[in-house]
Residue, then its C-alpha position, 0 to 999 in steps of 0.5 A: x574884222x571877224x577874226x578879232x571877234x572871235x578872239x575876243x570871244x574866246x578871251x572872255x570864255x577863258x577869262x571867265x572860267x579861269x575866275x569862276x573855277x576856283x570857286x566852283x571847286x572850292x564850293x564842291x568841296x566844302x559841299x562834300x564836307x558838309x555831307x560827310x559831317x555826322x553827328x559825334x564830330x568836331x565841326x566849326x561854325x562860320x563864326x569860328x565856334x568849335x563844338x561837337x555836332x550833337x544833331x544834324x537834320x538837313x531836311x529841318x535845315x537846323x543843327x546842334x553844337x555843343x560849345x560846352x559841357x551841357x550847352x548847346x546852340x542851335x543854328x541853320x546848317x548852313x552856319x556850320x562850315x566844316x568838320x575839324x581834325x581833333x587833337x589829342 
C-alpha cells in the first residue's frame, strides 16, 4: 500500500512540472526581452500595436510608443510585450 503512494506521488510532481515548466521558460524569456528593450527600438504591445519605444522607465512603471510621426500613447509597461526585428 505505501509503494502505490509513493507512486502516486511521484506521479503528481512529474505531472506537475511537466505542466508548469513550459510557462516558467517562456516567462523567463519574455522577462529578458523586456529588460533588454531600450529606448529607440521597435516594440509590440500586448495588443498588437507596433511603434518606436520613445521612454522606458521601470521605476514609474510608464512607457512611450510612437505609433506615428508625432503621436504617442502612453501605457504600463507591462502593455509593451516585446521588441520586433525591423524590416528594411
Amino acid at each position: 500500500m505505501e509503494s502505490q503512494q509513493t507512486f502516486i506521488l511521484i506521479g503528481v510532481v512529474v505531472l506537475s512540472v511537466l505542466m508548469f515548466l513550459p510557462q516558467w521558460q517562456a516567462r523567463r524569456r519574455q522577462k529578458k526581452q523586456v529588460q533588454a528593450m531600450q529606448v529607440g527600438d521597435q516594440v509590440m504591445t500586448v495588443s498588437g500595436i507596433i511603434g518606436k519605444l520613445t521612454h522606458y522607465d521601470v521605476e514609474e512603471n510608464r512607457a512611450r510608443v510612437e505609433i506615428a510621426p508625432g503621436v504617442e500613447i502612453t501605457m504600463v509597461t507591462a502593455g509593451v510585450s516585446r521588441p520586433v526585428e525591423e524590416s528594411s
